[in-house]
ZAKOL-46943 format. One record per residue (C-alpha): residue number from 0; residue in three letters; x, y, z. Coordinates in nm, 4 decimals. Example, Ala and Ser with C-alpha at 12.3 -4.5 7.8 and 13.67 -1.06 7.14 Angstrom:
REM residues 2
SITE resi resn        X        Y        Z
SITE    0  ALA   1.2300  -0.4500   0.7800
SITE    1  SER   1.3670  -0.1060   0.7140
***
This chain:
REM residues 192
SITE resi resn        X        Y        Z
SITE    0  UNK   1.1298  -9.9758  -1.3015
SITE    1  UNK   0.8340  -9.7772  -1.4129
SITE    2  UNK   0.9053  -9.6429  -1.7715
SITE    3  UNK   0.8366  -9.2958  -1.9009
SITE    4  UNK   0.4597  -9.2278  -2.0060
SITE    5  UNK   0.5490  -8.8997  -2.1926
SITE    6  UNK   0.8789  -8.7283  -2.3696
SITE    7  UNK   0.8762  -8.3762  -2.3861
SITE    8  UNK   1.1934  -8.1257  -2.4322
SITE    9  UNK   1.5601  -8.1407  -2.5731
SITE   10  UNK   1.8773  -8.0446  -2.4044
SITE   11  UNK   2.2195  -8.1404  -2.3632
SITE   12  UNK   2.3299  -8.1495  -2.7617
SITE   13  UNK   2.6777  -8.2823  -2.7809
SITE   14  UNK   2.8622  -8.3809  -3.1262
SITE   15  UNK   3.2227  -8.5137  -3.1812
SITE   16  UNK   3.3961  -8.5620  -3.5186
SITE   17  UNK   3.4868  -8.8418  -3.7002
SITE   18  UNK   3.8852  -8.8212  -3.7414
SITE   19  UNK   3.9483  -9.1653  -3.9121
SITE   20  UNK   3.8355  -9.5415  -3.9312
SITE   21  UNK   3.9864  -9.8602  -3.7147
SITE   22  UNK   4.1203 -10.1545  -3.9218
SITE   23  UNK   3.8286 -10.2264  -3.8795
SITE   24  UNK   3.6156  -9.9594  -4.0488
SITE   25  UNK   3.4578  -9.8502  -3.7039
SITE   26  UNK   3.4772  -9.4632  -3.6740
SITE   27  UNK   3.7632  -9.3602  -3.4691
SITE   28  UNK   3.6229  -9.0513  -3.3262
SITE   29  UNK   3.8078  -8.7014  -3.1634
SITE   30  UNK   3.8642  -8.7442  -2.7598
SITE   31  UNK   3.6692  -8.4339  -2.6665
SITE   32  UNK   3.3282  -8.4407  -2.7418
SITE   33  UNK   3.1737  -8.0600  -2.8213
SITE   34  UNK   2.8050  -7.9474  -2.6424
SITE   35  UNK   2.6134  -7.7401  -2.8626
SITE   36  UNK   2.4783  -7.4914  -2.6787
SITE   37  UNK   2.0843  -7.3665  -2.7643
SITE   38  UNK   1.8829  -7.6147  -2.8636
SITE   39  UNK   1.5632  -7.5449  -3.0133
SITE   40  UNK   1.3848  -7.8223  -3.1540
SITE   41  UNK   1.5366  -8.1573  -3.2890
SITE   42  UNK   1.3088  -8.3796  -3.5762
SITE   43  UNK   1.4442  -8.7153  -3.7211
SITE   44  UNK   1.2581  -8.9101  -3.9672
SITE   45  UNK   1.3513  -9.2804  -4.1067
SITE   46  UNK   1.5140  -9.2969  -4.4313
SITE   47  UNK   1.4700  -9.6184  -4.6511
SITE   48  UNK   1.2419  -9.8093  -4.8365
SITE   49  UNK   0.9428  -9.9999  -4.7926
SITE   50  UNK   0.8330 -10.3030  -5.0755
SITE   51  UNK   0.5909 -10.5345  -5.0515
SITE   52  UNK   0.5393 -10.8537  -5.2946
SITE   53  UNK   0.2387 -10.9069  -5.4107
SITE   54  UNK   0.0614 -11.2296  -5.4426
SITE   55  UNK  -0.2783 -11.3848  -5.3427
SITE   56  UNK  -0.4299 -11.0411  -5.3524
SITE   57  UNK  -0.2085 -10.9035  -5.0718
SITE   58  UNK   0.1174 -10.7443  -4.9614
SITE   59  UNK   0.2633 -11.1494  -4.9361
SITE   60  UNK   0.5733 -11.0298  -4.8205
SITE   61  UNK   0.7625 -10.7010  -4.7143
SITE   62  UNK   1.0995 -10.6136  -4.7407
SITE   63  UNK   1.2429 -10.2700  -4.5569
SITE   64  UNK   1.5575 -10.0766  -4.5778
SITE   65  UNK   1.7091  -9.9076  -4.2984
SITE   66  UNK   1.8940  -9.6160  -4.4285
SITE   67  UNK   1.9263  -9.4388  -4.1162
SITE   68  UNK   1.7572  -9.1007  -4.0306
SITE   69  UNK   1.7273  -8.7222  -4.2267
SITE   70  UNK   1.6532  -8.4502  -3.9304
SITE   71  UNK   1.6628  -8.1175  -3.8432
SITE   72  UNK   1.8052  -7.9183  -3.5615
SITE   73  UNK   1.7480  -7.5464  -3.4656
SITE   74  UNK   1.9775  -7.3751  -3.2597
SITE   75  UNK   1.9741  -7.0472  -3.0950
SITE   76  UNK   2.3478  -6.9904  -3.2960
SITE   77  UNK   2.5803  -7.1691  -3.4551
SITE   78  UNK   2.9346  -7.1520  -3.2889
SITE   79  UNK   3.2529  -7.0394  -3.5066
SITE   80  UNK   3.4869  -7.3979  -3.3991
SITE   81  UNK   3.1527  -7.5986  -3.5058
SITE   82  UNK   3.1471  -7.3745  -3.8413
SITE   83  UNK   3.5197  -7.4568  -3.9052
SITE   84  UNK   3.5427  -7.7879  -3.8165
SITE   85  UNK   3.1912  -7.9274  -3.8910
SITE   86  UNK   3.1453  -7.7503  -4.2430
SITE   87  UNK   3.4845  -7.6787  -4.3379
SITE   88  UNK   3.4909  -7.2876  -4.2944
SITE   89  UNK   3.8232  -7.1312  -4.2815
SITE   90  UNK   3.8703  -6.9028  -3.9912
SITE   91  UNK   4.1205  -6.6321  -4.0734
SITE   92  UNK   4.3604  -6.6183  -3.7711
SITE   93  UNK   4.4416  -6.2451  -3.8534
SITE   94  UNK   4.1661  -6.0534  -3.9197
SITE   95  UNK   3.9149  -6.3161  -3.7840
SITE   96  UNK   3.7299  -6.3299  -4.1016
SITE   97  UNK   3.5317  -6.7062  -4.1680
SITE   98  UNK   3.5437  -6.7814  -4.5577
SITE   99  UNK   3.3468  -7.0624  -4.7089
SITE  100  UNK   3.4847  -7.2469  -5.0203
SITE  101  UNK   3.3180  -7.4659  -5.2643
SITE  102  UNK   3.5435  -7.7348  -5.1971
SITE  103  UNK   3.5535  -7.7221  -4.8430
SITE  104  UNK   3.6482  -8.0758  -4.6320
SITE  105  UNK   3.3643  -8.1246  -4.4040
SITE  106  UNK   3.4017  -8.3921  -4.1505
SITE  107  UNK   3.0866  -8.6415  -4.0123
SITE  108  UNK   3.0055  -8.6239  -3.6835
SITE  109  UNK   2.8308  -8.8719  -3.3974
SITE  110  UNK   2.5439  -8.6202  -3.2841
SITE  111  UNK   2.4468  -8.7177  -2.8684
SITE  112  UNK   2.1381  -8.5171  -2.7113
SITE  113  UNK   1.9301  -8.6322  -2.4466
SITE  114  UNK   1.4940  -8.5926  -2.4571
SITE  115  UNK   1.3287  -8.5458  -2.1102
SITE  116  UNK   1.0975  -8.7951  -1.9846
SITE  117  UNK   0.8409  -8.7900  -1.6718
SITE  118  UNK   1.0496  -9.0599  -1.4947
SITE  119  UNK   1.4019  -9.0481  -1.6422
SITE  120  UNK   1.5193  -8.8339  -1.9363
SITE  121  UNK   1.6657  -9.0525  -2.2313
SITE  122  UNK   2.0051  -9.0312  -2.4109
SITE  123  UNK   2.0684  -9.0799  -2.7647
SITE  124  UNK   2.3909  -9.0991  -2.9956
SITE  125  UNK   2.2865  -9.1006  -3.3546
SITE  126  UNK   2.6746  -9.2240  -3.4883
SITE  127  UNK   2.7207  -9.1327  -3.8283
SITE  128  UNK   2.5752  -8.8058  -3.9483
SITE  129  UNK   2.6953  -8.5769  -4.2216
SITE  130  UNK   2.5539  -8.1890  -4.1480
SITE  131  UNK   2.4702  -7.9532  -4.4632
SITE  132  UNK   2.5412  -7.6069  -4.4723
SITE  133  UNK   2.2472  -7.4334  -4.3105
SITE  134  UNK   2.0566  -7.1770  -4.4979
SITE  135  UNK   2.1140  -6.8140  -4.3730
SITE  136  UNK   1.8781  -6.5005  -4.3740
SITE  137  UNK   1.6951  -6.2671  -4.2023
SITE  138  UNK   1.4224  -6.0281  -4.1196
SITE  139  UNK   1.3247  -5.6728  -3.9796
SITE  140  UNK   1.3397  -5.6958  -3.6407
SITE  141  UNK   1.0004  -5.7692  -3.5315
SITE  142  UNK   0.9376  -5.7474  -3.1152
SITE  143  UNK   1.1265  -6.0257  -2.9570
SITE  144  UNK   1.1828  -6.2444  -3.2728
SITE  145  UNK   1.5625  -6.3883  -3.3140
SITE  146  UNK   1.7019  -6.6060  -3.6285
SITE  147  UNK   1.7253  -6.9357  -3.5566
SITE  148  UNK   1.9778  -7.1279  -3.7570
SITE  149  UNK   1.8355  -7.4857  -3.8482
SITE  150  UNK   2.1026  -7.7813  -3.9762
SITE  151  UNK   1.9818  -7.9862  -4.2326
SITE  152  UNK   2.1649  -8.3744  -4.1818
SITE  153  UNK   2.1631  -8.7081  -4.2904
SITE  154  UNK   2.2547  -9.0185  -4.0221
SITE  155  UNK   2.3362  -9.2793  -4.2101
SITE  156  UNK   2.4489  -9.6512  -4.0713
SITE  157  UNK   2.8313  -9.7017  -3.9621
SITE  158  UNK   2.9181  -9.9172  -4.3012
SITE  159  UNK   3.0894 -10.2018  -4.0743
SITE  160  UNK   2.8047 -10.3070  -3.8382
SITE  161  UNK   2.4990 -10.1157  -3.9749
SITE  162  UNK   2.4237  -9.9457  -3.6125
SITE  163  UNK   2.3350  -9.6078  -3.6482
SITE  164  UNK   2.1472  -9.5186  -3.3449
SITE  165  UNK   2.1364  -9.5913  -2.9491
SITE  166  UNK   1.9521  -9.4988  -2.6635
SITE  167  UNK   1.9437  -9.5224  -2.3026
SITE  168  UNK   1.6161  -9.7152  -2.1017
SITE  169  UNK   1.4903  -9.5634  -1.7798
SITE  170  UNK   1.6719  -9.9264  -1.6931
SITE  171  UNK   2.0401  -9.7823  -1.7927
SITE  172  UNK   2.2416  -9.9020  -1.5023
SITE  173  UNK   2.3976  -9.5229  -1.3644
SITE  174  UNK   2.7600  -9.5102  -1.4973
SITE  175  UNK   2.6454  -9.6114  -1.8714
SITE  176  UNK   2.3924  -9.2878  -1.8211
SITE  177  UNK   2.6182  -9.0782  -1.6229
SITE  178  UNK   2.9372  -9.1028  -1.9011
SITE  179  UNK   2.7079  -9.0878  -2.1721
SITE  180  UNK   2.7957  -8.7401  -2.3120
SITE  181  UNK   3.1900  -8.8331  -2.2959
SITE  182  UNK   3.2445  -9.0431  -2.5645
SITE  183  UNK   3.0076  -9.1909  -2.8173
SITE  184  UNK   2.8747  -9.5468  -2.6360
SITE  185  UNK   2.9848  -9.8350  -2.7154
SITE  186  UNK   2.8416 -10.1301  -2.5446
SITE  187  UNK   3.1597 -10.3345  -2.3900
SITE  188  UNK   3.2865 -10.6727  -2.5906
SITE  189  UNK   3.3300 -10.9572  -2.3043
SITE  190  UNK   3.5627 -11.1942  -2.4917
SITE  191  UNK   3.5702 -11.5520  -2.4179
***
């Protein structure tokens, strides 16, 4: 298989809450997972640590953390169910008024999206990632220019078994790839 020489572009942005934990401590999340429609741009940077020993007048040893990812994502517009579940916004059935609260009960979310490729695109499911409320504002309208909501998150590791990210090869056999946006993936335990 020949692999991808370039990435370019973002579609398909799916998320699906986190309702609970297993026994286990594994997320347990929703059974419908939610596209969000209008993505812009998508950046995730590492989070952890980096600390080298010194000795013999070098770095003699490194240690590194792995705390997961912070990004960004821009959207074209944020949808009301994402507001009310997502970030806790209370949706008023009446007079269809949203309300935020100080102590609202936001839920975490595995965040799926897929990044184009010049052989096959690639699929990833980042598993545990807590959004914060985006910033709001505006301008004088100026030509074609549109607000672009941008959601500030962090992806941290699941506590259990530390994964917190996983993506598809242009080697993904076709029914791992093609299911990929309907449930986060989770690689299938052969037992013994």
């Amino acid at each position: 298989m020949v692999e991808n020489k370039v990435t370019f572009g973002l579609e398909n942005v799916h998320w699906v809450e986190i309702e609970s934990e297993d026994v286990n401590g594994l997320p347990k999340y929703a059974t419908k997972v939610k596209r969000l429609p209008g993505a812009i741009e998508l950046t995730i940077d590492p989070s952890g640590d980096s600390n080298p020993l010194k000795a013999d007048n070098i770095n003699y040893y490194i240690s590194e953390s792995n705390d997961g990812y912070s990004g960004k994502l821009k959207i074209a517009n944020l949808k009301n169910e994402f507001c009310e579940i997502v970030l806790g916004e209370k949706l008023d059935p009446t007079t269809k008024v949203m309300t935020e609260v100080s102590n609202a009960i936001k839920k975490n979310i595995a965040l799926m999206f897929q990044i184009e490729g010049d052989v096959k695109a690639i699929r990833h499911v980042l598993y545990n990632v807590a959004i914060q409320r985006p910033p709001v504002g505006s301008g004088t309208k100026d030509g074609g220019n549109v607000n672009t909501p941008e959601l500030s998150f962090d992806a941290s590791p699941r506590p259990v078994d530390k994964v917190v990210k996983r993506r598809t090869t242009e080697e993904t056999p076709k029914d791992v790839y093609d299911k990929w946006f309907e449930k986060p993936y989770e690689p299938e335990v052969v037992s013994d």
